[in-house]
N, C-alpha and C positions, 0 to 999 in steps of 0.2 A: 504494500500500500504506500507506494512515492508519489506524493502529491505533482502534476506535471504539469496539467492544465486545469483552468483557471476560467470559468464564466461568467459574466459580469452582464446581469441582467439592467438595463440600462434603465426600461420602464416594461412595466406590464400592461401596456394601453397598446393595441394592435388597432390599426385601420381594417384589417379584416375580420372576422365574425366564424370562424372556422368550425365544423359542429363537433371536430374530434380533437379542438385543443388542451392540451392535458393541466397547459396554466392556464385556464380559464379567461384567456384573453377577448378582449374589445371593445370597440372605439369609448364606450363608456368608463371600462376601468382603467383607469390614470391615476399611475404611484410612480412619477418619475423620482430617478435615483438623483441627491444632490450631488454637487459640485464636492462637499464635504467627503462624504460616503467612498464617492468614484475616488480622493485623491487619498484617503486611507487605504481604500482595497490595494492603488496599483504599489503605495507605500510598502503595505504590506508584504506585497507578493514579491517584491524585491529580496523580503527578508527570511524566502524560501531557495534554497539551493538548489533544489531541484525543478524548480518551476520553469516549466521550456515554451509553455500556449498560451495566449490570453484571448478569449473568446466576447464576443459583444452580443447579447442576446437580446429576448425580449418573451414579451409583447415583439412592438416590431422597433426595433432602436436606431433607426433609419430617422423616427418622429423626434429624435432627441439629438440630430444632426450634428449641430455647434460643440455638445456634450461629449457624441460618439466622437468624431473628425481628433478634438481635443486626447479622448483616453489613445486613441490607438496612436495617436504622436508620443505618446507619452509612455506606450509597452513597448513600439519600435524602438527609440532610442534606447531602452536597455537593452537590447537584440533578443526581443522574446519573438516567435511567430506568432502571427496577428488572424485572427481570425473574425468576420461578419456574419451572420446568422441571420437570414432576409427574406421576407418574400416576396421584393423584387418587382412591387408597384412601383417604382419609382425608373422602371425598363419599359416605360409604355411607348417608347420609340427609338428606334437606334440612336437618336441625336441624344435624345434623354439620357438613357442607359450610356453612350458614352463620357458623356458631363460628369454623370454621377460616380461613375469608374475613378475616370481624372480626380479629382478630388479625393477620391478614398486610398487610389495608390497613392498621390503624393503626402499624403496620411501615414502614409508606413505599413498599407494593409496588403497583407501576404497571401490570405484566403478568403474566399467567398462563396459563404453556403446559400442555396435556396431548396424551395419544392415545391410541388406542384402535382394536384391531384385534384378529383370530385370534387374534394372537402374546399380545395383553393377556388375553383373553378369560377363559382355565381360571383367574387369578389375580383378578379379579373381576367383576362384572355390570356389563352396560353402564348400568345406570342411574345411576353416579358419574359420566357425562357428562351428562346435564340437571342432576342436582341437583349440580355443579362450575359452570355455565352460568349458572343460575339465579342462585344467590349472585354467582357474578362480576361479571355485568349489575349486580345489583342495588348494588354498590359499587363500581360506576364503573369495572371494570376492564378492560382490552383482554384478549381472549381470544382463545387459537387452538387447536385442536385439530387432529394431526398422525394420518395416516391409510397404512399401507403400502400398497404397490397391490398385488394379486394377482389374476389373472383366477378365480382358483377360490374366492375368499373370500365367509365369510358377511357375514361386517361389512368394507363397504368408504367411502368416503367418502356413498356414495347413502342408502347403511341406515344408516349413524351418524344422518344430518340428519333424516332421515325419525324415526327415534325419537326423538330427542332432540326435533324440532320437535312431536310429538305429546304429548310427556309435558309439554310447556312450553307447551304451549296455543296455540301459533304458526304459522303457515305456512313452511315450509320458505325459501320470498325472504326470510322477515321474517327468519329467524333467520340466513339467509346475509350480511343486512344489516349484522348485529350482531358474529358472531362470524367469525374468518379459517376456515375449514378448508383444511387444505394436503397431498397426497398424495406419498409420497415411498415412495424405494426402498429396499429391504435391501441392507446391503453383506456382505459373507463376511467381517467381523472379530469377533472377541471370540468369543461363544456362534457367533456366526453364519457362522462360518466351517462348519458344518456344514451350511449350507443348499445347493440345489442352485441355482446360479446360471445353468445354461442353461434353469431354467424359469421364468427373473424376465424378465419382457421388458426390453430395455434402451430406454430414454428418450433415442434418439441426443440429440432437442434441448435435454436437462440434462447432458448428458455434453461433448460436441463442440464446448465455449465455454472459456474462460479461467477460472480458479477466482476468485469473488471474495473469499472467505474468510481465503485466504492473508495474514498479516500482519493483514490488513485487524481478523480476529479473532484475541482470543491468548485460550488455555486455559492457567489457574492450576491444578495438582492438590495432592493431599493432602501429597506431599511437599514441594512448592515446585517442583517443576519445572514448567518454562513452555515451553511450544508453540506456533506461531504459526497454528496453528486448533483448533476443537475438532470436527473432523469423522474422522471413523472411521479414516484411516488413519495418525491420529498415533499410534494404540495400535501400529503393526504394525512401525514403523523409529525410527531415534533420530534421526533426519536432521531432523524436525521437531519435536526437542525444542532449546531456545538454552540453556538453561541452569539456574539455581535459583535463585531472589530468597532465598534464606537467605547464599547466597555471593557474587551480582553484583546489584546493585540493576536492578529492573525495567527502569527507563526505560534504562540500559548495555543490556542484551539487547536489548531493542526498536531501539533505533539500530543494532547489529551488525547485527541479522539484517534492516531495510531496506538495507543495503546487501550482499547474497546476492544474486546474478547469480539461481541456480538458482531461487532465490524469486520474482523480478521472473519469469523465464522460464515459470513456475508462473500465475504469477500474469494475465503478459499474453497466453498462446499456450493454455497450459490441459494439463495431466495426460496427457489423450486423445492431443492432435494432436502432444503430442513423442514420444507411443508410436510414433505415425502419423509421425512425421517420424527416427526411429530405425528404422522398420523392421518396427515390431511390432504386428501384429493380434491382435485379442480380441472377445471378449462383456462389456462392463462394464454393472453395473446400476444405476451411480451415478457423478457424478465423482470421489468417493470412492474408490471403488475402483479403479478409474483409477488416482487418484493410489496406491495400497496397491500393486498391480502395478508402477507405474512403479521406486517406493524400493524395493522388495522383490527382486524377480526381475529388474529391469535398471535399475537403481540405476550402475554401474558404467560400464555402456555410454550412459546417458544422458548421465554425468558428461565421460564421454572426447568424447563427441560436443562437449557445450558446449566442453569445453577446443580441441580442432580447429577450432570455428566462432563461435569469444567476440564477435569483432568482429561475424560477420553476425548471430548473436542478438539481440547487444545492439540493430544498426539496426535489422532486419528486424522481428526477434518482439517488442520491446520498447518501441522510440522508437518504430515505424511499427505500429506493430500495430493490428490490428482492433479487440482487447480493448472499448475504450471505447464504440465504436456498438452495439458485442455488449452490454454490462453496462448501457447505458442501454436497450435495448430487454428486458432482464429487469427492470428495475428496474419502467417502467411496465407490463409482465405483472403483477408483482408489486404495486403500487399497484391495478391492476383487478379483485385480491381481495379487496383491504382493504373493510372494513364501512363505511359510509356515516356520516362527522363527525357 
């Protein structure tokens, strides 16, 4: 659990309205991050040695402009990799999506995430995915576009590439060369606790691994509280919040919370199999939710279990654990997407 990257949700106010967002974002919920907050967190993260990513998330923090432009000058010059987290309203014409590029590279920004799916679709046209691509390439920047899976969907990761590679005058390999695209699953948090989860197929083999995220990632929010992931089910229990860099300096929280058994436990056995090792079956559509289930509805019984079996945890699921042949074999799945150097 090496703290590495680093998300830094800027506001939780989205211009879109999405039905599966798992922070329950839109245009009405507005918690932008201050100026205070942002210049703590990037303080902070200075004062981790390990820290390699600094992420700008949201809501959509594109609406926090002046805020964002500012942080990510501010992690480039330490020579952290910079990451934007978007959905890429602001690509509603080549000229546009160009402008808006300009400005974010001379910013110091290294990557640029977006997606696009159903859920995106009624909030804008898919053509802010080529002309978001187009610009990107063209300034150098790593891109990746994130894709929900649904067997009933119009836009899925097939029909993103195919139009996208058409509008850009490409061949669908060329552009898979170039850019990551990554398919992922809805969790039931936020907005999207309304969805129906026995028609999401579950992905046993992204669920039934060890979570790598745990610790590994920490999410910074508007108030200064700090989590040690930023994946869907830190909105759902407080069990993954450590604390508030307004009252305990970052790098303090960071050390507490590597040493949390239940974290290490999380982290090398995985959400799923301590379900599966308490007792408890389900349908999960993500390791997310997994973990949402796990703190939420047997939070308690998890807790009592570790406390009854600290010593065999610790050898069994912890020291001796699979975790690591399991996480290097995602890693190079993961590396056999990446776009060609």
């Amino acid at each position: 659990m090496i703290p590495a990257l680093f998300s830094i949700f800027l506001d939780y106010k989205c211009n879109f309205a999405c039905a599966h967002c798992s922070v329950g974002s839109n245009p009405r919920r507005s918690f932008p991050m201050s100026d205070d907050v942002l210049d703590r967190a990037l303080m902070g993260i200075r004062q981790i040695p390990t820290a390699r990513v600094v992420v700008f998330t949201g809501g959509e923090s594109t609406l926090q402009k002046s805020r964002l432009l500012r942080g990510i000058r501010m992690a480039h010059e330490v020579g952290y990799v910079t990451r934007l987290v978007s959905n890429g309203w602001w690509a509603k014409s080549p000229e546009l999506a160009e402008a808006w590029v300009a400005e974010l590279k001379a910013a110091g920004l290294d990557e640029l995430n977006t997606s696009y799916d159903d859920f995106h679709e009624p909030f804008a046209p898919p053509d802010i995915i080529p002309n978001l691509i187009r610009a990107g390439l063209r300034a150098g920047l790593r891109l990746g576009v994130g894709v929900i899976v649904d067997a009933r969907a119009r836009w899925n990761a097939e029909s993103i590439k195919s139009f996208a590679a058409k509008a850009l005058g490409m061949s669908v390999a060329e552009l898979e060369r170039q850019v990551v695209f990554l398919e992922d699953y809805p969790t039931p948090s936020g907005t999207g606790r309304l969805l129906q989860v026995e028609d999401i197929p579950e992905p046993v083999d992204k669920i039934n691994i060890p979570c790598p995220a745990i610790v590994r990632t920490i999410s910074i929010h508007p108030d200064g509280s700090v989590k040690v992931c930023c994946g869907q089910s830190m909105f759902e229990h407080s069990d993954l919040t450590i604390g508030n860099l307004l009252e305990v300096p970052l790098l303090e929280l960071i050390e507490a919370a590597r040493h949390n058994l239940m974290y290490w436990w999380i982290h090398m056995l995985g959400p799923k199999r301590i379900l599966d090792r308490i007792g408890v079956s389900g349908h999960y559509t993500s390791i997310c939710h997994a973990c949402q289930v796990l703190f939420t509805r047997y939070r308690d019984q998890a807790i009592q279990y570790l406390i009854e079996h600290r010593d065999e945890v610790l050898m069994k699921d912890v020291l001796m654990s699979d975790a690591i042949p399991l996480q290097l074999k995602a890693v190079a799945a993961r590396r056999a997407m990446l776009p060609d150097a």
